[in-house]
N, C-alpha and C positions, 0 to 999 in steps of 0.2 A: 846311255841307251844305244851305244852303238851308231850305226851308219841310217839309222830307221827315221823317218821321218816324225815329225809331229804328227801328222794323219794316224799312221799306226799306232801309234800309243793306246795300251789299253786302260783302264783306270785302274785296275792294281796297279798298274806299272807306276803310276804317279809320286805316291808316297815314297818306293823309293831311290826314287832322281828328282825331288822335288827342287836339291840346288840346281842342276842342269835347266830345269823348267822353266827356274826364275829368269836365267840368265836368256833361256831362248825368248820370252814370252816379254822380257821388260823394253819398252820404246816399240813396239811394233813397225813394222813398214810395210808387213806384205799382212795379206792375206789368201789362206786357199777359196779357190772357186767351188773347190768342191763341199769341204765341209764347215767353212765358215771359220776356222783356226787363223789365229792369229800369229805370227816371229818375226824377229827381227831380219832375217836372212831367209832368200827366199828356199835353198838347201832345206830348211825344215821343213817345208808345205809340196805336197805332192803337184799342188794347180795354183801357184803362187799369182797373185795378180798386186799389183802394186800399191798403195793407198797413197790417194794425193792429198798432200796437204793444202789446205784451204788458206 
């Protein structure tokens, strides 16, 4: 997907970079503020805010 964040992603776009998606999306740590997305690195998410673990 390029340099494009998770945020942008549009849902055609998903099927096909579905490997790329797994790979952004598996263990999470961040999440955007703005629309709720979940990755692993905050690079993916436009308003990255951190998730703490409990």
């Amino acid at each position: 997907m390029g340099s494009k964040t998770l945020c942008e992603w549009r849902r055609h776009e998903i099927p096909s970079d579905l490997k790329s998606l797994r790979r952004i999306v598996s263990k999470p740590k961040f999440v955007c503020g703005k629309c709720a997305r979940s990755a692993n690195d905050r690079d993916y998410l436009c308003q990255p805010l951190r998730l703490k673990e409990e």
